[in-house]
C-alpha positions in Angstrom: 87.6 -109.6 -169.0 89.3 -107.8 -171.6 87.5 -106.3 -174.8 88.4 -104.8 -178.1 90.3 -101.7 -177.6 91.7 -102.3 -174.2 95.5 -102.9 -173.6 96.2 -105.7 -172.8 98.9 -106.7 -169.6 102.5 -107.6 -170.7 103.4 -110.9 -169.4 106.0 -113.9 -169.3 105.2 -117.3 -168.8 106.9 -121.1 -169.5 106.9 -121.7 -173.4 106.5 -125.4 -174.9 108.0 -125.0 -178.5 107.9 -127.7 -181.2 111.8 -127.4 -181.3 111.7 -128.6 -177.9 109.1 -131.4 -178.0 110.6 -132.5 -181.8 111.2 -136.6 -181.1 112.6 -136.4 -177.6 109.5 -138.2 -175.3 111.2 -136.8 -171.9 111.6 -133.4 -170.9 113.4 -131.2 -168.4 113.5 -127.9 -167.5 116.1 -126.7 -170.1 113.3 -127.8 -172.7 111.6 -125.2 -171.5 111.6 -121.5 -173.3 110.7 -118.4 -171.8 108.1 -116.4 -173.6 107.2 -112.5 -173.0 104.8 -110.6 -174.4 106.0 -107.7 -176.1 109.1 -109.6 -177.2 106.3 -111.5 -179.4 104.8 -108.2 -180.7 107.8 -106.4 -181.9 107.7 -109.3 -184.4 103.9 -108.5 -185.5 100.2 -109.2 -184.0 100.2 -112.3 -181.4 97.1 -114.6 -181.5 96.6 -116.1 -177.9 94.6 -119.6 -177.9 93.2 -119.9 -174.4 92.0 -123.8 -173.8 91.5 -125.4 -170.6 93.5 -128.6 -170.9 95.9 -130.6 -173.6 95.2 -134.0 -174.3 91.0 -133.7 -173.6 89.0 -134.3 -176.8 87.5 -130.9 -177.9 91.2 -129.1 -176.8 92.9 -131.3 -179.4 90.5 -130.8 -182.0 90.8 -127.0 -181.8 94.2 -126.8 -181.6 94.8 -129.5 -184.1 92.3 -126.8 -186.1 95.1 -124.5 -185.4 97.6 -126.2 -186.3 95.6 -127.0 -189.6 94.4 -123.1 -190.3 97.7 -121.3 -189.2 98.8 -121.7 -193.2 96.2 -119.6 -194.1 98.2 -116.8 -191.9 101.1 -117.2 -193.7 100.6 -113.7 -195.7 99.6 -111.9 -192.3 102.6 -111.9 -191.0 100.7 -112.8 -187.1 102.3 -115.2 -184.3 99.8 -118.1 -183.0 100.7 -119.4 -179.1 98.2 -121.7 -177.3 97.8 -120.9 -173.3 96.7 -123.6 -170.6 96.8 -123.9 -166.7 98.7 -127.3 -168.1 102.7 -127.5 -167.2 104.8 -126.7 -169.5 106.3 -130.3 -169.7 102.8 -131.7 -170.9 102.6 -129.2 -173.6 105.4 -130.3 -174.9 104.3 -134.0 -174.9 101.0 -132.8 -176.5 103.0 -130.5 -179.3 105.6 -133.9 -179.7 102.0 -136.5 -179.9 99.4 -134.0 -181.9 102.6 -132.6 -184.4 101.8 -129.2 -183.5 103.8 -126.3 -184.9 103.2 -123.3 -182.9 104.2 -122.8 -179.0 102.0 -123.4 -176.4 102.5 -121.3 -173.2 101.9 -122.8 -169.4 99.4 -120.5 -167.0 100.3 -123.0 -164.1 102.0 -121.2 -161.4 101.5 -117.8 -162.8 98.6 -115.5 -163.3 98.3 -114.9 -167.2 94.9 -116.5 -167.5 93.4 -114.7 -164.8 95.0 -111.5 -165.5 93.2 -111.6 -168.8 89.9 -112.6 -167.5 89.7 -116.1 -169.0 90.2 -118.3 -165.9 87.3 -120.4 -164.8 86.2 -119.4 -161.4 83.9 -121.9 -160.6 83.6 -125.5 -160.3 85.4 -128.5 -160.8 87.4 -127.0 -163.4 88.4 -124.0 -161.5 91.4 -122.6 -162.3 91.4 -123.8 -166.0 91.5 -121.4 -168.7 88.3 -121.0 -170.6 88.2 -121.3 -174.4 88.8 -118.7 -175.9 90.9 -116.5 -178.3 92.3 -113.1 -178.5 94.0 -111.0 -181.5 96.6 -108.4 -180.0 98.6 -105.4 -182.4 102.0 -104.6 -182.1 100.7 -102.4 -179.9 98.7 -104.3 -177.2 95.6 -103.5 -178.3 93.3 -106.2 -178.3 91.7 -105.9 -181.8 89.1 -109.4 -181.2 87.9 -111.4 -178.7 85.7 -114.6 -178.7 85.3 -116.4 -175.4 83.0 -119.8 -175.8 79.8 -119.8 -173.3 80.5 -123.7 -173.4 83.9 -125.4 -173.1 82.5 -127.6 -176.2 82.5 -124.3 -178.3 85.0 -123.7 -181.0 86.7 -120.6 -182.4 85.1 -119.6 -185.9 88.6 -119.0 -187.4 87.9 -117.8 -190.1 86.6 -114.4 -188.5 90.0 -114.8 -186.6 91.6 -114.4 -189.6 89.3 -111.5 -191.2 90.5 -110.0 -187.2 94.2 -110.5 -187.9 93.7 -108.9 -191.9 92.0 -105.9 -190.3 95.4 -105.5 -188.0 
């Protein structure tokens, strides 16, 4: 699992972006974007919102809380992505159906959720991401971590925040 101070492992992976989802109800692959890592960061810090599926009830609350709470980021100049074992085509659904206005990136078929410790090993749910979330400088240095013991457990975002103002 990774911890404050460690560097964090560049990645890609499959990006759902509102842009893509906007009002279109089917989706192929060329609604799909390509999302890397350190592209992100030469933009600013990268908040990484691991949940373990779209479309359950405590994963749309959260990132519907998200979706809510990323105004208050505004001045901090920080880039919010969601990441979920989920295919990118039902991300975009769930972006088009909950009016979600940050990306959502797909762990299926790849290895970012592992890679950064926050897969779920055991189980029915094996394989899912945990919940959990992760503040990342320009540097890939992760600067906060929170990881829920319970999938019912939610992000306290405002100490996200006070994390990304610390950046």
């Amino acid at each position: 699992m990774i911890e404050p101070g460690d560097t964090v492992p560049d990645f890609t992976a499959p990006m759902a972006t509102p842009e893509n989802a906007a009002g279109q109800g089917e989706y192929t692959a060329a609604d799909i974007a390509s999302f890397s890592l350190s592209t992100a960061l030469a933009d600013g810090p990268v908040v990484l919102a691991f949940f373990p599926g779209a479309f359950s009830r405590t994963c749309t609350t959260e990132l519907c809380q998200v979706r809510d709470w990323r105004a208050e980021l505004a001045a901090l100049d920080a880039r919010v992505y969601g990441v979920s074992a989920d295919t990118p085509w039902s991300l975009l659904a769930f972006i088009e159906e909950y009016g979600l206005d940050y990306p959502l990136l797909s762990g299926f078929n790849n290895t970012v959720i592992a890679d950064y410790g926050m897969s779920l090993t055991e189980g029915p749910l094996a394989g899912l991401a945990r919940r959990g979330v992760l503040v990342i400088d320009t540097n890939r240095t992760a600067r906060y971590r929170w990881v829920g013991d319970d999938l019912r457990d939610l992000p306290d975002l405002t100490t996200v925040r006070e994390a990304l103002a610390a950046v």
